[in-house]
C-alpha positions in Angstrom: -7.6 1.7 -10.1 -5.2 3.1 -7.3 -5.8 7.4 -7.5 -3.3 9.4 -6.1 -3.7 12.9 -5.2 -1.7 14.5 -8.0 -2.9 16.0 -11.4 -5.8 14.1 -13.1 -7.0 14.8 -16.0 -10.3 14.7 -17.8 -9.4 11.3 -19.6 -8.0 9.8 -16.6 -11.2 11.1 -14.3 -13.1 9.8 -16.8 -11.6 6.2 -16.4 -11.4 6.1 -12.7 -15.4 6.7 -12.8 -15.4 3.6 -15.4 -13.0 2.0 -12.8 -14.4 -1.6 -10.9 -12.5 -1.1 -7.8 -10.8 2.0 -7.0 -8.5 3.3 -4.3 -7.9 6.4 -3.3 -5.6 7.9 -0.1 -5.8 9.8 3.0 -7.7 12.7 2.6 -9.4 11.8 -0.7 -8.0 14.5 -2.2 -8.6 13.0 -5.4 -12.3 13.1 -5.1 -12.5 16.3 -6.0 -11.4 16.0 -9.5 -12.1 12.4 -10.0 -15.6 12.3 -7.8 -17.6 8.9 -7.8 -16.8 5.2 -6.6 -14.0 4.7 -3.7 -13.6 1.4 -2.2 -10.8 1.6 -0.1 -9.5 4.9 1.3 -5.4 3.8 2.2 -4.0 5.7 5.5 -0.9 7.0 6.7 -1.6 5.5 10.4 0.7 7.0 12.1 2.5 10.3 12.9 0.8 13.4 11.8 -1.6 12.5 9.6 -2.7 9.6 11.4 -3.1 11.8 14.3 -5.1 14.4 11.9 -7.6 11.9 10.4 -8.5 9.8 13.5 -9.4 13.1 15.1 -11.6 14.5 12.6 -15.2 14.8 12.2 -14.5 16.0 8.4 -12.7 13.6 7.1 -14.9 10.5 8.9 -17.7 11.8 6.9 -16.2 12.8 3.4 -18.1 11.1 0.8 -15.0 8.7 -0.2 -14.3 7.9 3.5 -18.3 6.8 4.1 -18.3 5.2 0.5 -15.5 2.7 1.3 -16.0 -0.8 2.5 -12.3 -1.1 3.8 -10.0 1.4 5.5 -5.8 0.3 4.7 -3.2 1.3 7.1 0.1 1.1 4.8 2.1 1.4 8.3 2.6 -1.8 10.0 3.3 -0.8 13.6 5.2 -3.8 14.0 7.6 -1.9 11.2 7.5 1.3 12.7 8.1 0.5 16.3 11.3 -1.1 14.7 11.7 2.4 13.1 11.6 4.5 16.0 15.1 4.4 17.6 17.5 4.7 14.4 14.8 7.6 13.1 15.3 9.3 16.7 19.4 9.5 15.8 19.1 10.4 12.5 15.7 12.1 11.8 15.3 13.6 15.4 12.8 16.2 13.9 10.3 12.7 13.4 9.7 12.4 17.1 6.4 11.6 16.3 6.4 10.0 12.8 5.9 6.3 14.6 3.1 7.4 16.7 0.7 4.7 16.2 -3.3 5.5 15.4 -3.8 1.7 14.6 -6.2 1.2 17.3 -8.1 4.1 16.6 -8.9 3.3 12.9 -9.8 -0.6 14.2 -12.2 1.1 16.1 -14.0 4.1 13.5 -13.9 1.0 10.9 -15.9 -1.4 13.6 -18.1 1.6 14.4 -18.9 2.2 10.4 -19.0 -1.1 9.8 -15.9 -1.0 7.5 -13.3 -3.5 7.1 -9.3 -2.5 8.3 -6.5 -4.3 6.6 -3.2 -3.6 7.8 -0.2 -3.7 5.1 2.4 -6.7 6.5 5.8 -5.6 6.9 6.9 -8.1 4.2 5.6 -5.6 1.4 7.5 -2.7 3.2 10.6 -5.0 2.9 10.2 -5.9 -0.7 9.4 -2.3 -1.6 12.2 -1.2 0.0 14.1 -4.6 -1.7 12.8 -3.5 -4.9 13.7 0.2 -4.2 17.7 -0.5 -3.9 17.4 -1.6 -7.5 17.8 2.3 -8.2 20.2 3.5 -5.7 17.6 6.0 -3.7 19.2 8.4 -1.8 19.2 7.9 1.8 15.0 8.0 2.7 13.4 7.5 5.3 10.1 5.5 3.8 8.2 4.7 0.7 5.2 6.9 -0.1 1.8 4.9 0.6 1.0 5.3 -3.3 3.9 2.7 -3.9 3.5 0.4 -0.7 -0.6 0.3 -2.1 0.6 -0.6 -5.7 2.9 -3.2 -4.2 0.0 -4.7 -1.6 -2.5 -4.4 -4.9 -0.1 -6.6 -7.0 0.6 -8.7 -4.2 -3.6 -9.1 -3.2 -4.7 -8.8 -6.6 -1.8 -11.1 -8.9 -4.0 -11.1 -12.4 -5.7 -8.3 -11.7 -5.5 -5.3 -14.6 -4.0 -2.3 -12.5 -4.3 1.4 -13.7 -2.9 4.2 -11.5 -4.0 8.0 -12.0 -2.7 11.0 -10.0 0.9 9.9 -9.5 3.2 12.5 -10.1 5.9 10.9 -7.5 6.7 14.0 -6.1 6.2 15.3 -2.7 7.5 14.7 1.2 11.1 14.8 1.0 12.2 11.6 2.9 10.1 9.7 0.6 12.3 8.1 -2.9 10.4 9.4 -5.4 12.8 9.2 -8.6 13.5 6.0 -7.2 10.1 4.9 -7.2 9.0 6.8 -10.2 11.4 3.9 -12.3 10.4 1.2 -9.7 6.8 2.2 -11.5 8.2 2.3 -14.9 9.6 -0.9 -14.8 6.2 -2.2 -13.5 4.5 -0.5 -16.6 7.3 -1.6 -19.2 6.9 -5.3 -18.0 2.6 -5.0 -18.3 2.1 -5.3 -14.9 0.6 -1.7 -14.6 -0.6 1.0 -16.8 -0.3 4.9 -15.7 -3.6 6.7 -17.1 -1.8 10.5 -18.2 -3.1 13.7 -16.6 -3.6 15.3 -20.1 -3.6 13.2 -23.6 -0.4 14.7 -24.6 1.8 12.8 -22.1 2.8 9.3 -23.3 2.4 6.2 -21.2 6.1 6.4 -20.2 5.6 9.6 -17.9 4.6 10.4 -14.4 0.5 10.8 -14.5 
């Protein structure tokens, strides 16, 4: 079960507490309406929120964050440090989007006795491989929620994937109607199922 931090419903709540192994991002923000089992909290680490989390007592000792046995960083710094110069001539307002917090999550996850997988590159690439398929506009990433479905389907090949709280919208350098039929195809071919925020939406639409 990968949660995002859009809408979830009762239904979908409901299955995420039934869930076996359940993601959930950043912040957690999806504990709130969804409260119960997380096992990996996935992290922006770098830039901002990177920055944000490392730093805070808060978020080190929300319930999902202490529940969790592994911390993800989607952002392989490898990736962003190849990032940095073409961002700083075309997205100069990013300065600090590539700042790197890697280090720092190595060390809360050895100190909490967590384990810290970072994302390869090589799903970046193929998300962004997979991406072109739709003709994105010009973006600058994908959003964690689709780099974590890709490293899910990529760690987990039989597993049964369900994904709650994705309404792909949100930062707007990310490809979200891109992505949004990236995910559709993934749920037309079986290879995903969205769990709707209410029980009126069909399986076709954004949870």
């Amino acid at each position: 079960m990968i949660v995002g931090n859009g809408e979830i419903g009762a239904n979908a709540a409901a299955a995420v507490a039934e869930a076996t192994f359940v993601i959930r991002f950043n912040e957690c923000r999806s504990y709130e309406a969804s409260p119960g089992r997380t096992d990996v909290v996935a992290v922006c680490n770098t830039g901002r929120p990177g920055k944000a989390m490392v730093a805070s007592q808060a978020w080190r000792e929300h319930p999902g964050v202490r529940e969790a046995a592994a911390i993800w960083s989607v952002r392989d710094p490898r990736k962003f440090a190849e990032l940095k110069a073409p961002l700083a001539v075309s997205h100069p307002e990013l300065d600090d989007f590539c700042d790197d917090y890697t280090s720092q999550f190595n060390v809360f996850c050895a100190d909490a006795g967590k384990t810290h997988v970072v994302v390869d590159q090589a799903i970046h690439d193929a998300v962004d491989a997979a991406l072109a398929v739709y003709q994105p506009a010009p973006y600058v990433v994908p959003s964690s929620g689709m780099i974590v479905i890709a490293e899910v389907m990529n760690r987990f090949p039989e597993a049964t994937i369900d994904l709650a709280g994705f309404g792909h919208a949100g930062w707007e350098w990310h490809p979200f109607a891109a992505e949004r039929q990236l995910v559709d195809f993934y749920v037309a071919n079986g290879r995903v199922t969205r769990l709707p925020a209410t029980a009126s939406l069909s399986s076709s639409q954004g949870a």
